[in-house]
C-alpha positions as CSV (number, residue, x, y, z in Angstrom):
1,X,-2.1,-31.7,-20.0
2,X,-3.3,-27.9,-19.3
3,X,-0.6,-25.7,-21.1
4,X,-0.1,-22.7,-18.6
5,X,0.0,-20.3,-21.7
6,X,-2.7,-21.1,-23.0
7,X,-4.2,-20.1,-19.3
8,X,-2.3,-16.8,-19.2
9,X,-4.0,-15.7,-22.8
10,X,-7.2,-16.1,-21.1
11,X,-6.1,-13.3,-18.5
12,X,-4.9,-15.3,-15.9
13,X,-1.0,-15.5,-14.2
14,X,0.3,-18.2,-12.6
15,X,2.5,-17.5,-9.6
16,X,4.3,-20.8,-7.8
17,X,4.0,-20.3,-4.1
18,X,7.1,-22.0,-2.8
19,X,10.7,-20.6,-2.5
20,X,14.0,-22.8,-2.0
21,X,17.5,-22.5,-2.5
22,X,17.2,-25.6,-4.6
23,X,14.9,-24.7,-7.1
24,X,17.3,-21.9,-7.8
25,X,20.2,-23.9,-8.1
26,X,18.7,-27.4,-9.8
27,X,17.1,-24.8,-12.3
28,X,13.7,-25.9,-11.7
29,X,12.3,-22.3,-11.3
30,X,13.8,-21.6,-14.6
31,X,11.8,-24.4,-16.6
32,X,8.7,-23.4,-14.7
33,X,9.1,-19.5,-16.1
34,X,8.9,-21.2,-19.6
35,X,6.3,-23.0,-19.0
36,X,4.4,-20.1,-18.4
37,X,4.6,-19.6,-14.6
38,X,5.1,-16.2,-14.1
39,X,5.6,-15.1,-10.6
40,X,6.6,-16.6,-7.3
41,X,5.3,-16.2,-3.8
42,X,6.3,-16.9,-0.1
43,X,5.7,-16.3,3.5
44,X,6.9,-17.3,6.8
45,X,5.2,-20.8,7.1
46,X,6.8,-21.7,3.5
47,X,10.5,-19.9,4.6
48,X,10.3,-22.0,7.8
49,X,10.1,-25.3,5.7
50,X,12.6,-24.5,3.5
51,X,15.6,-23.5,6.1
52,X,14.6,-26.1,9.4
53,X,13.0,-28.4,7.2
54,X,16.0,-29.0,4.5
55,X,19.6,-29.0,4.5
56,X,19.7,-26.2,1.9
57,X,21.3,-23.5,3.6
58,X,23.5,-25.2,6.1
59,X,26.6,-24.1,4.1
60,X,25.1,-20.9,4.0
61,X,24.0,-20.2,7.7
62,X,27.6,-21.3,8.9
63,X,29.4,-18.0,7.9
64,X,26.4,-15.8,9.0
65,X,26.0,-17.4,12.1
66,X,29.7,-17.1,12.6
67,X,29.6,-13.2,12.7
68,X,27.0,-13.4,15.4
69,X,24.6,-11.4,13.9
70,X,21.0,-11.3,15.1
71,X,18.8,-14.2,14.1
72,X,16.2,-12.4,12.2
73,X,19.7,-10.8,10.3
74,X,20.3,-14.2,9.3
75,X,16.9,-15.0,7.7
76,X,16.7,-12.0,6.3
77,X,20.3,-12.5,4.3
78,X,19.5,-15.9,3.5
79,X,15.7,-15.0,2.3
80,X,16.6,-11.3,0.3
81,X,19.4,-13.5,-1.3
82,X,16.9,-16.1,-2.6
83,X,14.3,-13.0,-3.5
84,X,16.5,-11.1,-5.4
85,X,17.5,-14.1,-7.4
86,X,14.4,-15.6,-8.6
87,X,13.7,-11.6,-9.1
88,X,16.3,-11.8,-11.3
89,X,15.1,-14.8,-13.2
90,X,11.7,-13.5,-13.7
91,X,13.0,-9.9,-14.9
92,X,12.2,-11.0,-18.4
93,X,8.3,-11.8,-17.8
94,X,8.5,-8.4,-16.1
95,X,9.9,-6.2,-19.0
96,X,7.9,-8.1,-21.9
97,X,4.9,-7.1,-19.8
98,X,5.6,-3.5,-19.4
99,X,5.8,-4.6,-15.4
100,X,2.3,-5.7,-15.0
101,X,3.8,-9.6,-14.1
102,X,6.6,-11.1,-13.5
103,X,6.9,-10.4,-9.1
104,X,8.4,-12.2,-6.3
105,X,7.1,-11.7,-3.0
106,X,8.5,-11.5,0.6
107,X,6.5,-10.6,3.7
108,X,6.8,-8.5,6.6
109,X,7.7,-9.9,9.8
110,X,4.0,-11.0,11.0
111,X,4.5,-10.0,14.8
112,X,4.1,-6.4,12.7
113,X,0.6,-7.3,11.4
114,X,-1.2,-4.8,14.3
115,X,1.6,-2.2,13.8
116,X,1.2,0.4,10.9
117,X,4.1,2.6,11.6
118,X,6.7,-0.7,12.3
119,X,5.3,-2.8,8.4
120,X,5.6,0.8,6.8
121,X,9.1,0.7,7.9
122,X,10.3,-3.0,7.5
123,X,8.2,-2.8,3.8
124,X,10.6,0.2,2.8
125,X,13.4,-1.3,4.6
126,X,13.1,-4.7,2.6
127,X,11.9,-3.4,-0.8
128,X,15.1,-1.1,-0.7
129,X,17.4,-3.9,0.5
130,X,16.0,-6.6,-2.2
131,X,16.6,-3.8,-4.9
132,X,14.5,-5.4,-7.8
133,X,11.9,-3.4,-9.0
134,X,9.8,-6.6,-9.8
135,X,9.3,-7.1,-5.7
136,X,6.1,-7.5,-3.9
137,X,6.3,-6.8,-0.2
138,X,3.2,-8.7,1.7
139,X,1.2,-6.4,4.4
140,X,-1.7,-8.5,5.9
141,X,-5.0,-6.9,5.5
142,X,-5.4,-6.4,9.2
143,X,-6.4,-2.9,10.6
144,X,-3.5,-2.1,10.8
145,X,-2.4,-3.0,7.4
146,X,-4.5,-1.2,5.5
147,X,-3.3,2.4,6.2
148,X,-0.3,0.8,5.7
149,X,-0.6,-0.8,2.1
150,X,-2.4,2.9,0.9
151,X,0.9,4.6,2.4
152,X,3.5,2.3,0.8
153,X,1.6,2.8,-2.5
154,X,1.7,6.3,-2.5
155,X,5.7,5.9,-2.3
156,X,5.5,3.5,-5.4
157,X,6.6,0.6,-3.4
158,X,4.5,-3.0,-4.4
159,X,2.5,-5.1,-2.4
160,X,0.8,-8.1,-2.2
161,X,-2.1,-7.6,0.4
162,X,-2.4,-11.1,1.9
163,X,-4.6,-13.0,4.0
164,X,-7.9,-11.5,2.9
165,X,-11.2,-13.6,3.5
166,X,-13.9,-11.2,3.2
167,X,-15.3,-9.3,0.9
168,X,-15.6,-5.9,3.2
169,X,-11.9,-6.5,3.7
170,X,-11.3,-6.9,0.2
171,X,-13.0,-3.5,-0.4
172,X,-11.0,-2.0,1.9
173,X,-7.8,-3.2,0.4
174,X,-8.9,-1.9,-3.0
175,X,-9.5,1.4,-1.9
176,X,-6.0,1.6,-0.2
177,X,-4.5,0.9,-3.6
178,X,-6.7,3.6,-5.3
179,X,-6.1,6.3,-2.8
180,X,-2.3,5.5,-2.5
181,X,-1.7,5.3,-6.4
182,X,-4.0,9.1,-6.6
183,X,-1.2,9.9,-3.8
184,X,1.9,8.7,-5.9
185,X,0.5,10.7,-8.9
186,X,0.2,13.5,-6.6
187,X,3.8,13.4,-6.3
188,X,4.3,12.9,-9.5
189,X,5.1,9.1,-9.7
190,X,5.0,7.0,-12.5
191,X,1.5,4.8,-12.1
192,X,2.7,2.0,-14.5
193,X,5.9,1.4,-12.3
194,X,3.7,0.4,-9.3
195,X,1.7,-2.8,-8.9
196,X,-0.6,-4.9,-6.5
197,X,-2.5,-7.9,-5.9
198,X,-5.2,-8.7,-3.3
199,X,-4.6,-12.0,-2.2
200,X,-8.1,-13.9,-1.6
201,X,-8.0,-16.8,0.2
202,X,-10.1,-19.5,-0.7
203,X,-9.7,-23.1,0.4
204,X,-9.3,-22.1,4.0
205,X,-13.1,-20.5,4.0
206,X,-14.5,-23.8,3.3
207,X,-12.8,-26.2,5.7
208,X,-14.0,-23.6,8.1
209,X,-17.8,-23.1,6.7
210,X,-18.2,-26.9,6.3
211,X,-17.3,-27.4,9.5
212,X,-20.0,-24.8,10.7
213,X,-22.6,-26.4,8.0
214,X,-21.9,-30.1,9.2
215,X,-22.9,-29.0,12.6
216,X,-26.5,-27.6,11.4
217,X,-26.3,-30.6,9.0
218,X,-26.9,-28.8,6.0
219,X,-24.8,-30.5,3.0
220,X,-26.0,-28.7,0.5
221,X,-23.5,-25.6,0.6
222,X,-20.5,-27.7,1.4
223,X,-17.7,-27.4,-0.7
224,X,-19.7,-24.5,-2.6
225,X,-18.8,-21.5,-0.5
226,X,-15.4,-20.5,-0.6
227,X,-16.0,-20.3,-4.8
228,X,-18.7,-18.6,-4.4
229,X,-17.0,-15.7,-2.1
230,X,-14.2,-15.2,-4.7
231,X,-16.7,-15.0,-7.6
232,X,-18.5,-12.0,-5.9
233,X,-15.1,-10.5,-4.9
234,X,-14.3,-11.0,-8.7
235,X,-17.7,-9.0,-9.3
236,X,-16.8,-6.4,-6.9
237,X,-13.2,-6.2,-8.5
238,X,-14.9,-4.8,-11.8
239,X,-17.3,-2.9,-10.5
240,X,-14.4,-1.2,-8.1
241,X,-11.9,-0.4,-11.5
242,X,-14.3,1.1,-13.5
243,X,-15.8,4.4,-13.4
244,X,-14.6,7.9,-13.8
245,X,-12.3,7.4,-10.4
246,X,-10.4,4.8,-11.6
247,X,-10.9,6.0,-15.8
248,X,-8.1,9.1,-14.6
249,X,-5.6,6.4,-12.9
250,X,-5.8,3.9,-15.8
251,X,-5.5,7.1,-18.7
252,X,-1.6,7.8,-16.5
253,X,-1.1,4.1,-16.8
254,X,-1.9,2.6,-13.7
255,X,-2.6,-1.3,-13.5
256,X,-5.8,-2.7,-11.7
257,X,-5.2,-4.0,-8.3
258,X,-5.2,-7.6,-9.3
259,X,-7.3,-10.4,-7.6
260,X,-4.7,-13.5,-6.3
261,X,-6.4,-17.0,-5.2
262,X,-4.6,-18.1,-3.2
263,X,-4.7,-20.8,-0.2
264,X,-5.8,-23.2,-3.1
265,X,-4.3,-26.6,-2.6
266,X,-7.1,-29.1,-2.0
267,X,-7.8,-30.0,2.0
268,X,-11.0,-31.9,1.5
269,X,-9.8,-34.9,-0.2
270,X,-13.6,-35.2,-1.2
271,X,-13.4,-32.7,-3.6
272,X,-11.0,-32.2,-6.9
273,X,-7.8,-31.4,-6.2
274,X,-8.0,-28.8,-8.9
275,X,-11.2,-27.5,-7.7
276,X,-9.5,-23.9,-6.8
277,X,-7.9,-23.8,-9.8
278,X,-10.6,-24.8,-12.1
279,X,-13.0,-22.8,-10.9
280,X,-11.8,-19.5,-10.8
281,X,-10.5,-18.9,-13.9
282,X,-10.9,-15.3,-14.9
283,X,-8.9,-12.3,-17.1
284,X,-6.8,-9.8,-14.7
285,X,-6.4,-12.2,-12.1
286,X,-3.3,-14.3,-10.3
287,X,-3.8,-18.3,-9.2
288,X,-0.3,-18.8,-6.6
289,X,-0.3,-22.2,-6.1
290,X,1.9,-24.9,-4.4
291,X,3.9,-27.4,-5.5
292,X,1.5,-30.5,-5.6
293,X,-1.5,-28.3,-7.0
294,X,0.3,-27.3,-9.7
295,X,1.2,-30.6,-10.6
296,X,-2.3,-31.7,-10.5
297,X,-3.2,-28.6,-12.7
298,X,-0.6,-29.3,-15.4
299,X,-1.8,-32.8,-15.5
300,X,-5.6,-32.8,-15.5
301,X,-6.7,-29.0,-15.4
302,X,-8.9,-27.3,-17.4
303,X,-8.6,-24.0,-19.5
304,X,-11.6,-22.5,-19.4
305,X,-12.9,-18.9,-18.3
306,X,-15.3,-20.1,-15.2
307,X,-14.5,-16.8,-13.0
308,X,-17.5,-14.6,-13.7
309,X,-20.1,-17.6,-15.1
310,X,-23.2,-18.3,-12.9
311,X,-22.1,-15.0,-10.2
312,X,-25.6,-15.2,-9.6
313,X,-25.9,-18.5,-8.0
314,X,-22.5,-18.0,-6.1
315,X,-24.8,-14.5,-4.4
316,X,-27.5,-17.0,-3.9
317,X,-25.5,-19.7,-2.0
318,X,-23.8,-17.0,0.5
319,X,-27.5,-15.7,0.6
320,X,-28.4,-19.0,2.1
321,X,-25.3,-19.5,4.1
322,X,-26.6,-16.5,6.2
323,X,-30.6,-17.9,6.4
324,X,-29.2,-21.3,8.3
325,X,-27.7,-19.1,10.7
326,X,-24.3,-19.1,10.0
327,X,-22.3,-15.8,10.0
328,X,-19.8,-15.9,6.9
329,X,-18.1,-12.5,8.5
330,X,-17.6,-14.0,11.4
331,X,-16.0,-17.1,10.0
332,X,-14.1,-14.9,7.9
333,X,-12.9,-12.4,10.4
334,X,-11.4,-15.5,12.7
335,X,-9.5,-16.9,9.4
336,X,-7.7,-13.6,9.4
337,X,-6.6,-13.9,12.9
338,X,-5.6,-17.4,13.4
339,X,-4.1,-16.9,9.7
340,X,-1.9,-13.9,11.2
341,X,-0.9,-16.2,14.5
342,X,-0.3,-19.1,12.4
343,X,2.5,-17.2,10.2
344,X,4.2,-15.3,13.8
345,X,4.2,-19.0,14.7
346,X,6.1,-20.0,11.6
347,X,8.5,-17.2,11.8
348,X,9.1,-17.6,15.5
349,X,9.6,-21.4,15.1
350,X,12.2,-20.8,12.0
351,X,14.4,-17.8,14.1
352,X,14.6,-20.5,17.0
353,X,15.9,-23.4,14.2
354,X,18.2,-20.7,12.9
355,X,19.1,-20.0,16.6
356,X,19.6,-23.4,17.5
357,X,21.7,-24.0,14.2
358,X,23.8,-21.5,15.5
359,X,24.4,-23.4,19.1
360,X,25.2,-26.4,17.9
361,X,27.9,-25.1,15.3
362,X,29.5,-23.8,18.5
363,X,29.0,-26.5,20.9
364,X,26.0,-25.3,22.6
């Protein structure tokens, strides 16, 4: 069995990216912090299947939906509740490491994700109403987000920048961080009290290039790709926090911007299903997975530091992606879009459950 602690003293935190009312209450999520799991993630699509999907929160969503409040009022309740909870139960990871780890994350409504002004105001909104200072809020690395994720730095409010696929974007989201933490220190704000990670996805960018690669009939790269873009971004990561720029930052106590994997369950049945766990293994760097990954991990994984070996074949591979004519940008660029519509669809489809909940307690 891979022991998750021996993982985390090779650099590398373990986040569970799932949220339910019944792993609070069974007191699952507290046997998975001892076993070395150290933060918890969630977003709309996982929120949806844990209040339509299960009978969790019916006792819950009677009395709120009883006051006639709003429907997104009523997720909201229900989801800060379970946020500030687990918060609570991961307080101690946060304090014994000096609030480096130990983070729960919500999201921002994603019909916000091409609105800068409206996720600058629901991140403060939420982060204020959730109350914890071990809380993530997640602002997509659209356009839009980025101005968005430098701003909420500079007011020493956390995020987890999610849904990033390339490495330009990734850049980008780095540099937000940077230029909103120099901000923050600006006004005299404690760097070691704010935190980030840039959430990389990775299994999505290979059921996507495979497809494009089974077209041209090239075999070769399938499977290979997706690794191979997170091991550059990895490269990038230390070339971005290093240097005089980032020397000043880290002397007031700032932490890196840490790289998340995420998006790492297994689709392709073909391949391991701890393949994105396995290989990308690496210090200063989060792996969120999901339920039945996890399980998989703990069972059969491997501890070993595989993040920054062979970077040099994973540039050569993307090298060759680009000279059978495939455009990995491109690829990359629709993931973030259909990534963003696939969460609004979530969230949509979980206000109208909540909605129709609400009908049927009162006879339609």
């Amino acid at each position: 069995m891979a022991d998750l602690k021996s993982l985390n003293a090779l650099g590398q935190s373990i986040w569970y990216d799932n949220i339910r009312r019944a792993l609070l209450e069974s007191g699952e999520f507290e046997e998975m912090f001892k076993s070395g799991v150290t933060g918890v993630t969630s977003n709309p699509s996982i929120f949806e299947k844990a209040i339509a999907g299960s009978s969790d929160y019916d006792q819950v969503l009677e009395p709120l939906l009883s006051e006639d409040l709003p429907v997104k009022k009523v997720y909201e309740t229900i989801a800060i509740d379970d946020i500030q909870r687990t918060a609570g139960l991961l307080r101690k990871t946060y304090a014994d490491t000096d609030s480096k780890d130990g983070f729960v994350s919500i999201e921002v409504s994603p019909e916000l994700a091409n609105d800068t002004e409206g996720t600058i105001e629901e991140a403060r909104r939420l982060f204020a109403e959730v109350g914890q200072p071990n809380v993530m809020i997640k602002v997509p690395a659209t356009r839009a987000g980025i101005p968005a994720i430098e701003a909420l730095i500079g007011e020493g409010i956390n995020v987890n920048v999610t849904l990033i696929f390339s490495l330009d974007r990734y850049a980008e989201a780095a540099e937000a961080y940077i230029s909103g933490l120099e901000a923050l220190d600006r006004r005299g704000g404690d760097l070691r009290r704010v935190a980030s990670v840039a959430s990389f996805f990775v299994s999505r960018v290979d059921t996507a290039v495979d497809h494009a690669l089974g077209e041209k009939g090239v075999e070769s790269l399938q499977g290979k790709i997706a690794i191979a873009n997170a091991k550059v971004a990895y490269a990038r990561f230390k070339e971005i926090f290093s240097g005089e720029r980032w020397d000043a930052l880290a002397e007031k106590g700032a932490w890196v911007q840490r790289p998340l994997w995420a998006s790492t369950s297994t689709k392709n049945p073909a391949y391991a299903d701890t393949l994105y766990v396995d290989s990308l293994i690496g210090s200063e760097t989060v792996n969120t997975v999901p339920p039945a990954t996890l399980e998989a991990y703990m069972d059969h994984g491997t501890i070993a530091r595989t993040l920054d070996l062979d970077v040099e074949s994973a540039e050569a591979e993307l090298h060759q992606l680009s000279e059978h004519g495939i455009d990995l940008d491109k690829i990359t660029d629709q993931l973030l879009r259909e990534g963003v519509d696939a969460f609004a669809k979530s969230f949509r489809s979980m206000l109208a459950s909540i909605d129709a909940k609400g009908r049927d307690a009162h006879g339609g």
